[in-house]
N, C-alpha and C positions, 0 to 999 in steps of 0.2 A: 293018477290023473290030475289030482290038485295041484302034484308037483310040478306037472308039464305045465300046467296053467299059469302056475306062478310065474316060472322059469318063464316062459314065453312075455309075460306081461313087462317083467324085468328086462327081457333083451328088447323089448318095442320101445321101452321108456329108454333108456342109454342107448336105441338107433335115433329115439327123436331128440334126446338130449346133442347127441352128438351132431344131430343133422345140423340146429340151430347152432350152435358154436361152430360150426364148418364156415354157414353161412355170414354169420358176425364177422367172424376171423379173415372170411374171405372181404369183405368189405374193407377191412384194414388194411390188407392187405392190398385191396387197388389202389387205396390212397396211396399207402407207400409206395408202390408201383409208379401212380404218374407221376410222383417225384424223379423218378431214376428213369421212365424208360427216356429216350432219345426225342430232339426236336422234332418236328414233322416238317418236311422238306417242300411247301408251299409258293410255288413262284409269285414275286408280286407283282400287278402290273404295272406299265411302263407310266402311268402318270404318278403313280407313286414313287416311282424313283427320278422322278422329275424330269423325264424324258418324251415328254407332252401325251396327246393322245392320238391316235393316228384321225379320231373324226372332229376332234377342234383342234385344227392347227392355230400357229399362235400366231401366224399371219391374218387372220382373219376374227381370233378368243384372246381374249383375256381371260386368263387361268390364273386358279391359286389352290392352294393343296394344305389343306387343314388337316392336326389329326386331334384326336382327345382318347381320354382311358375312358372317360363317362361313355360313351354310345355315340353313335353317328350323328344325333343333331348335332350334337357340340360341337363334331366335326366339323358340321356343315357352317356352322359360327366362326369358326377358324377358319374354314376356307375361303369366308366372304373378307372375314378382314385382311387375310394374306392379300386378296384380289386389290383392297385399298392401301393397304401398305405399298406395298411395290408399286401404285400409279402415284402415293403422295411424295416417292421417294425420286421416282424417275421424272418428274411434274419441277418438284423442287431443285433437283439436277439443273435443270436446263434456265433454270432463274439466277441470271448474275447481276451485279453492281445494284442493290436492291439497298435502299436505306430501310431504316428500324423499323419507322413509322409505315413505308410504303409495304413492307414484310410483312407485319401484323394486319395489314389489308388484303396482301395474295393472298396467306393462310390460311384466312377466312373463306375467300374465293372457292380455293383449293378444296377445301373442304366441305364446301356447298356440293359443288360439281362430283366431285366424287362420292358422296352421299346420294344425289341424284344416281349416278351409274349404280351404286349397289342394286337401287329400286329392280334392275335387270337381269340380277345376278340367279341364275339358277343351279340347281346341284344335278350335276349330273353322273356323278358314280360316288360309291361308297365302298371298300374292302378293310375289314377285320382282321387286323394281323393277329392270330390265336397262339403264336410265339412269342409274342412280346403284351400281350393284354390290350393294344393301342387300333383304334380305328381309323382311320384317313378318308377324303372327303375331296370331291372332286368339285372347287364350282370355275363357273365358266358363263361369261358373256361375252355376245357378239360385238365385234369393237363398232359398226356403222351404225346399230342401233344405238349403243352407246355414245356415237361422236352426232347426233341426229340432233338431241336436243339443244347438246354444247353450239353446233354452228344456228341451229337458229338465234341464241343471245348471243354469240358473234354479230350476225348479221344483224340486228334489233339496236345491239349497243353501237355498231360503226352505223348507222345510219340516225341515229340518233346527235352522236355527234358533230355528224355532217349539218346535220339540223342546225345543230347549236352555234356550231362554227359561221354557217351562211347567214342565219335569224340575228346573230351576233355582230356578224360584219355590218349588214345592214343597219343598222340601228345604229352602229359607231358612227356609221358612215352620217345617217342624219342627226348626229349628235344625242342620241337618246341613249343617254348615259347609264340611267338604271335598268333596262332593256336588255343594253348588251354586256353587262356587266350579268348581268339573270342569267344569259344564256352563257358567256365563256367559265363563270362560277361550276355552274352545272353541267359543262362539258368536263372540266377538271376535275370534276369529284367522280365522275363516268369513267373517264378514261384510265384509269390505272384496274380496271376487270377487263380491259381486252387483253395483256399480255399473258395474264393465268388462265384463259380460256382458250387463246390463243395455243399455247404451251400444251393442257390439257388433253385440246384435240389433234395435235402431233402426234403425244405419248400416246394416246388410243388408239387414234389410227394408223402411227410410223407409217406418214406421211410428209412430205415436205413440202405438199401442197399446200395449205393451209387454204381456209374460206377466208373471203372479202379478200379487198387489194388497197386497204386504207392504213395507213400507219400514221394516225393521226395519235400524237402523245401528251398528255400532263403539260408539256416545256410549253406548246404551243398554246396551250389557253392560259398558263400563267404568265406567259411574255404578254399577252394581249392584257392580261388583266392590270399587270403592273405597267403596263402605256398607258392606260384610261386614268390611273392614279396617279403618274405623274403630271399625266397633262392635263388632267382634271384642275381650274382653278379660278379665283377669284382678280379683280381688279377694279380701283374706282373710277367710275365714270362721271360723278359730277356732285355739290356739295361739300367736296373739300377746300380745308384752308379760308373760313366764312371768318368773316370779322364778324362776332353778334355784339349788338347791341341793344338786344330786347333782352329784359328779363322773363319772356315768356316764354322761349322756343327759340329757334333757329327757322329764318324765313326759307330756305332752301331746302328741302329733302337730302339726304344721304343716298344717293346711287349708286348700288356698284354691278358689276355685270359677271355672272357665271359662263365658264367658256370652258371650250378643250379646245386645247392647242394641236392643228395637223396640219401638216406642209405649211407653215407658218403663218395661216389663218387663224384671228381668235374664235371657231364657231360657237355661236351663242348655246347657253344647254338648259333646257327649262325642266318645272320639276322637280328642282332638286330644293333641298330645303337650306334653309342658313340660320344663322342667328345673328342678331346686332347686338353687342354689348359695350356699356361704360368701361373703358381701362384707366383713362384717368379723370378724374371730375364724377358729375353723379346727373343724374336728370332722367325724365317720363318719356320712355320713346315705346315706339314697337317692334318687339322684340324677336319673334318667328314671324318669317317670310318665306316664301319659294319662291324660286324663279321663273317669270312670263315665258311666253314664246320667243320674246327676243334676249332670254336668260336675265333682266334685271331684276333686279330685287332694290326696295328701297324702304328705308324708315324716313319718319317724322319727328324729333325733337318738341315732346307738347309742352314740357316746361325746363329749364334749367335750373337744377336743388341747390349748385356747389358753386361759388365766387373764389373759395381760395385760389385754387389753380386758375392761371391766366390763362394756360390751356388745355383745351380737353381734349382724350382721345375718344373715339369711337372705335369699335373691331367688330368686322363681319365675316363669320365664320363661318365651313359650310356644318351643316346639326351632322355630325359623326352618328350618333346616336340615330336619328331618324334614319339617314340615309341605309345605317346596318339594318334597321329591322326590317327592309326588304328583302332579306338573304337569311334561310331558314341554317346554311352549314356553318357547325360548328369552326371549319377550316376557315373561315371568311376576315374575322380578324385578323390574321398575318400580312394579309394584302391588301386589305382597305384602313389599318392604321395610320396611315401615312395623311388619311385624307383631316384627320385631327388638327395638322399645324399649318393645313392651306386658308387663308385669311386676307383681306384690305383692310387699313387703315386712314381712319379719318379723320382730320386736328381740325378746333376753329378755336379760334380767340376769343375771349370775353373782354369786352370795355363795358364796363357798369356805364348807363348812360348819366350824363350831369350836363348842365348847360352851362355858357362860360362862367368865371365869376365875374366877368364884369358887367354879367345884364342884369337891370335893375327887376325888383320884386314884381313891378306892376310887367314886366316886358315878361316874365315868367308867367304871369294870371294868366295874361292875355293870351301868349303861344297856346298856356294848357285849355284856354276858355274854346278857343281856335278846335284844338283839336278834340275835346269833349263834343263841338258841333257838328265834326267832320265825321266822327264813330257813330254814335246817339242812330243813326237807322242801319246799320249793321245786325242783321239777325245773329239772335244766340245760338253758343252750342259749339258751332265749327270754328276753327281759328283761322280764320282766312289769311293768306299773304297778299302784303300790301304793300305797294312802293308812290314815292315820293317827286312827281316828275317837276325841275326848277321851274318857280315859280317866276313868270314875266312882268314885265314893269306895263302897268295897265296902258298908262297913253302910248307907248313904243308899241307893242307888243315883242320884248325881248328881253332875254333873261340878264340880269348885271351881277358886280360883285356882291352887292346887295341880295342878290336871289341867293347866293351859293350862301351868305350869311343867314338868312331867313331859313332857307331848304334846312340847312346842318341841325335847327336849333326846332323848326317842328318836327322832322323825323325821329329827335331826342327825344321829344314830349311822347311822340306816337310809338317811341319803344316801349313806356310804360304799360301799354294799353294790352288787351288779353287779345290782341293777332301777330303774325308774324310779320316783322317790318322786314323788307328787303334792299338790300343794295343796287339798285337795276343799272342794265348799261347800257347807256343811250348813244346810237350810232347818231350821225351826221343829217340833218334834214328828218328825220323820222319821225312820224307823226306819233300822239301821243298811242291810241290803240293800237299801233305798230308794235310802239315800248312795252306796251302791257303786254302782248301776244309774245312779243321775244323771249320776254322774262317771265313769262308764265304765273301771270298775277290774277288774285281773282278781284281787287279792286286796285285803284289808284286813282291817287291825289293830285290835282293839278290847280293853280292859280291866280290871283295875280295881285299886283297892290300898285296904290299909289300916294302919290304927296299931297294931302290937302294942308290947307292955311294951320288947324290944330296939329294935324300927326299926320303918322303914315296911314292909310284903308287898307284892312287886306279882305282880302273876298278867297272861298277858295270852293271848290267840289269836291264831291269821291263820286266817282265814277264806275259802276258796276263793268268789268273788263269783257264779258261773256256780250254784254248787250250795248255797252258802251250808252248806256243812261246815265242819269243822275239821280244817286238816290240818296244824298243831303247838300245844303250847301253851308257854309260859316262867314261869318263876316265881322270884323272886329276893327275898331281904331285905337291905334297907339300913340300917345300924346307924345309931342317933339322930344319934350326935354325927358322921356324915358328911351329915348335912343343914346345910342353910345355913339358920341364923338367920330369917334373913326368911320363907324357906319354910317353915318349920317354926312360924314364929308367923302364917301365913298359915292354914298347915292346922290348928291349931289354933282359928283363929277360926272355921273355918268348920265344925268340928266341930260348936261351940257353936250355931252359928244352924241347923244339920242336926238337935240336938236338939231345936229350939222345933215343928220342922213335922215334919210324917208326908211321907214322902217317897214316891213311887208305885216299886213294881219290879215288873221282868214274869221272865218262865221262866225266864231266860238271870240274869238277876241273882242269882236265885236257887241256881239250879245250879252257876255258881261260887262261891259262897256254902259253899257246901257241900262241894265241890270242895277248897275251901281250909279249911275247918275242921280242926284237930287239937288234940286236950290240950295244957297248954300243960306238962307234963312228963309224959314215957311210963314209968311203972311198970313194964311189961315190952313186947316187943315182938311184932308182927306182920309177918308175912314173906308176899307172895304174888309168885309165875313162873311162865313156862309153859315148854310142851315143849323150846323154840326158849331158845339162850344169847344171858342177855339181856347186849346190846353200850351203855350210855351210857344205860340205864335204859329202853330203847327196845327192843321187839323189832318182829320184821318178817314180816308175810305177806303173802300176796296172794289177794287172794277165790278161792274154793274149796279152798283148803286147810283141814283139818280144828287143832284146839288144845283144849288141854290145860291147866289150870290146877293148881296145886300150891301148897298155905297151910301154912304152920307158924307156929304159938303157942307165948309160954312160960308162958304161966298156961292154967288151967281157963278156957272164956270160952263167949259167944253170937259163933258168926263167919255175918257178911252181907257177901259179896263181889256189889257191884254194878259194870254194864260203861255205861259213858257215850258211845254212838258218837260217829262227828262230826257227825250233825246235832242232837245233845240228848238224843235217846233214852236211858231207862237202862230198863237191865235185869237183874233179881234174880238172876242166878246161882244163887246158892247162901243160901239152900235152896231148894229148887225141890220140882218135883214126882215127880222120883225118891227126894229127898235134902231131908225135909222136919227132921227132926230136926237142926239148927245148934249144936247142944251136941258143944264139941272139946275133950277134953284134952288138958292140956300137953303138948309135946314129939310130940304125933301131926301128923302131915302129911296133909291131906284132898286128895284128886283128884279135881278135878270135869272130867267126867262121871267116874266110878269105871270102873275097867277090866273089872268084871264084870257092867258094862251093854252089852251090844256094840250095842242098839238104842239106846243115848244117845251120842251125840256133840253136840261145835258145831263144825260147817262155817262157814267167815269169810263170812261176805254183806258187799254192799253195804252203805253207801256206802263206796267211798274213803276214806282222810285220816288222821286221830290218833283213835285209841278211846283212853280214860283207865279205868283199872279202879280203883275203891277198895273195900281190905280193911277190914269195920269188926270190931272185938271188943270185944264188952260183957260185964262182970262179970255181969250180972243181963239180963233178959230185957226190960228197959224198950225200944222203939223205937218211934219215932213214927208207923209207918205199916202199917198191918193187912196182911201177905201173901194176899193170895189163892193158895193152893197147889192147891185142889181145882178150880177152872175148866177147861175145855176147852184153855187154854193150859198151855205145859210150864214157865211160868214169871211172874211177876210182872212188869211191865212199867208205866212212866210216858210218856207220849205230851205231848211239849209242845203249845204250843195247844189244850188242852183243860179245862176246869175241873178235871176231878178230875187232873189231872198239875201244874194249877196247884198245888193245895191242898198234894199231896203232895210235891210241888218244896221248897214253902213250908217245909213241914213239918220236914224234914230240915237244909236250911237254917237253921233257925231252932233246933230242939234241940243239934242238934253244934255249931257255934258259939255255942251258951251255955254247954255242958259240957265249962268246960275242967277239970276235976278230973281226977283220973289212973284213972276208974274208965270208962276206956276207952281204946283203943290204936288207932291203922290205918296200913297202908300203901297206898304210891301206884305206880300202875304205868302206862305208854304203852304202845301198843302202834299202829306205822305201818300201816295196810292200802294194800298197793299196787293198783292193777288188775288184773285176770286179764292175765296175757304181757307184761305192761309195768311192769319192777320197771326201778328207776333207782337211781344212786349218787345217797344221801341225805349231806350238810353238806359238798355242793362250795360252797357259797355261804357266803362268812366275811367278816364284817367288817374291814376291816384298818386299820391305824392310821393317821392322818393322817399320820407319817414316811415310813410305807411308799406311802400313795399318791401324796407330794410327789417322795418319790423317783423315781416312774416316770411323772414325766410328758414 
């Protein structure tokens, strides 16, 4: 029994021994097996063999067929990029004559656009080939979805365009340069994405339709752009070729005009920026400008640094620089370089002023003493230009060779001075405010002289151009024997042929005429001042202040004190219609208005400038001109431009410079009216010697 037992336990153990090595062995033995048995005979589908799929046709899909050993996404990663491949490949096909630069621009495009299309790409089948280890991948998008978002930036960018093209023309058209320049820039940098979008949505939809109907191209906004830079340009309009002879400036401005040239119009173009620079010689100007609505631009010359060069240039450029930094594309310099060497140029000559050498010492004091009285109420600060109109022969009233010698030798003296002297040009008959308004001056010089028994007189004005007052006057005499010979046998001849003709004079001729009349020896004297201490013969107020006048005589006399404003006006003072009785005796002092009139005063009025006062006293009661005392006016009054101011101009004129006997006396008085709140330091402005200006240069 034990033995069965045994015996049985022994054949269980070698049936289990065996069972397990059956099993082992058979495991080996399938490996080895699917080595050896045979492929398995699996059809594969037809998008696999790349013979589409029957439910996306490729007339309607874009397909691509991905595979990978990894598993089906990978697949699906490949089948997306095959889908791009093949549109960047058929994309770039249909792209010819393509430079380097404009290539590296599609590709970009290209690649935009087709990355957008991936966004759509879906997988729609996957198959496992189990014969070869490899997965494959089906993806597939609809091509109208896909061409959907391509045509609306077609549409977006040709209407854009058009924008730019139309906004653009416009704006050439009224010359607004930097406008349409903005707009054809920025059509040019646009337009080279409609051919790879254009292209794009072909290849998607293998269509031949294509969206929009514009073939607006790159050529067409850079022809327009390179027209505005040729014609874009400068030229001078006025200031060239100036003879200077101030050492302070140039009386003329530099103007030049900014234009583009179309159909052979120069139209003006504002706007636009320039620059003014020294190229030869050196000097203080202004330097950045743009140009007005009528495209000018213009500098100032405020002093001249450089005497070497006889002549200087000026160059006005337009600012490259500026004009670029309204164009953010880096493409912009290609086509607007050009605008660097468009330029006017503008010469003037320098003559250092000097006066002859043959005029003596005292005839130099005197011109500069002249013009030191002519500047002296000239406000500081601005450099006014100032011209020089010939001065007339007082008793003629008309200009000689003697004026054109006089005129030469103070406008020398008035180059020194810190404004800009001008060359004016005076047409035919033209009155002087004419001259000033032609030549666009903000003062001017006008005067007159004549021959007394000692020397020549000369008397002169400046004349505010804007108001046509007077706001100083000079008066100097030149003794015989400090004239030069020639001049003096010059003025002499021409005396002579001034007495064959009647000579024509108007108000102003006369006035100083008169003005400058005195005995030609004072028997005793006359003395007139006012309220205010008088400083250099000159006193000072300023409109609405109230004055005061005060006359002392040393004889019994007839006293007529009349007030000359700056525009001509005179007016009788005294006697008036308070103070009609003019008989003063010696040694009294008369006040006009009297202090026991408190309802008489004179309040300073308008205008501005130099009022002249002249005191007259007459032994006898003789004077040429009838007072009206009893009229509705508080005084007697001469109005120029009017006949009867003519006559009585005349009038006065003409008796006091006949009557030089000593049976009559007068003084002479200034007096500056400032503006109300705007009083200024009056003879900052001094002529200074030619030492002193050589010295500081």
């Amino acid at each position: 029994m034990l033995t069965r037992i045994c015996s049985f336990l022994l054949l269980a153990s070698s049936l289990l021994f065996f069972n397990f090595a059956c099993k082992t062995g058979q495991f080996a033995l399938q490996k080895e097996g699917e080595k050896l048995k045979p492929k398995l005979l699996v059809k594969a589908p037809d998008w696999v063999l790349l013979k589409g799929h029957p439910q996306y046709p490729q007339s309607q899909y874009l397909i691509g067929v991905g595979t990978s050993e990894k598993g089906p996404s990978q697949a699906g990663d490949a089948a997306r990029a095959k889908v791009a491949q093949n549109l960047k490949m058929n994309i770039s096909s249909t792209m010819v004559d393509i430079s380097t630069t404009e290539k590296m621009h599609i590709e970009r495009i290209i690649k935009t656009e087709v990355d957008a299309v991936l966004e759509g790409v879906e997988i729609k089948g996957t198959w496992p080939d189990q014969n070869n280890g490899v997965y494959y991948a089906l993806a597939v998008v609809e091509r109208n979805k896909a061409a959907f978002s391509i045509r609306e930036k077609i549409n977006k960018i040709e209407s854009a365009l058009l924008r730019n093209l139309k906004e653009g023309t416009e704006a050439e058209n009224r010359a607004d340069v930097i406008s349409a320049l903005s707009n054809y820039l920025s059509g040019y940098q646009k337009a080279p994405m409609l051919p790879p979008l254009k292209n794009t949505h072909y290849v998607i939809t293998s269509s031949d339709e294509g969206p929009g109907s514009q073939n607006i191209s790159t050529s067409e906004f850079e022809s327009r752009i390179k027209n505005i830079v040729r014609n874009l340009n400068l030229t001078v309009v006025s200031g060239n070729r100036q003879i200077v002879k101030t050492l302070k400036g140039i009386a003329e401005p530099l103007v030049a005009k900014v234009y583009l040239l179309k159909e052979g119009n120069l139209n003006p173009v504002s706007n636009i920026p320039v620059i003014f620079n020294y190229e030869t010689g050196q000097g203080e100007l202004e330097g950045e400008k743009t140009s007005d609505s009528d495209g000018m631009v213009q500098t100032t010359i405020h002093k001249i640094s450089s005497y070497e060069e006889a002549n200087h240039v000026v160059t006005v450029k337009l600012d490259y620089h500026r004009i670029r930094s309204n164009f953010n594309e880096d493409f912009t310099e290609k086509f607007l370089s050009p605008l660097k060497s468009k330029r006017a140029i503008f010469n003037y000559a320098i003559q250092t002023p000097k006066l002859t050498s043959n005029k003596s010492q005292a005839w130099q004091q005197s011109i500069t003493d002249l013009g030191n009285q002519i500047i002296k109420n000239i406000p500081p600060g601005k450099q006014p230009v100032l011209g020089v109109i010939p001065f007339k022969d007082l008793r003629h009233g008309q200009d000689t060779n003697f004026s054109r010698v006089l005129n030469e030798d103070i406008k020398t003296i008035l180059a020194r001075a810190d404004l800009k002297l001008k060359e004016i040009k005076i047409n035919k008959d033209q009155q002087p405010e004419e001259v000033a308004k032609a030549n666009d001056l903000d003062y001017y010089v006008i005067g007159s002289y004549r021959m007394e028994r000692r020397g020549v007189e000369i008397t002169s004005r400046l004349i505010e151009a804007k108001t046509n007052n007077v706001q100083s006057s000079a008066n100097i005499l030149i003794d015989r024997k400090e004239l030069n010979p020639e001049d003096l046998k010059s003025f002499n001849k021409t005396i002579d042929e001034f007495n064959s003709a009647q000579m024509k004079k108007d108000y102003h001729d006369y006035l100083e005429k008169f003005i400058a009349a005195k005995p030609n020896d004072l028997s005793f004297n006359v003395k007139v001042r006012t309220n205010k201490k008088n400083t250099n013969n000159q006193d000072e107020y300023q409109i609405g202040e109230m004055i005061t006048f005060f006359i002392s005589v040393e004889k019994d006399c007839f006293l007529t004190l009349l007030d000359i404003n700056p525009g001509g006006k005179i007016t009788f003072l005294f006697p008036n219609k308070y103070q009609k009785n003019n008989f003063v005796r010696a040694g009294e002092i008369i006040q006009i208005p009297p202090s026991q009139h408190k309802k008489f005063g004179f309040e300073v009025k308008p205008p501005h400038g130099e009022e002249r006062l002249k005191a007259i006293a007459t032994l006898n009661r003789d004077f040429p001109v009838n007072l009206n005392l009893n009229s509705r006016d508080d005084y007697h009054v001469i109005k120029p431009e009017t006949s009867r101011g003519m006559r009585e101009v005349e009038a006065l004129a003409n008796f006091f410079s006949s009557k030089q006997n000593s049976g009559w006396s007068q003084d002479y008085l200034k007096i500056f009216i400032h503006k109300k709140n705007n009083i200024f330091s009056r003879g900052q402005r001094a002529i200074p010697s030619m030492s002193e200006i050589l010295g500081n240069k």
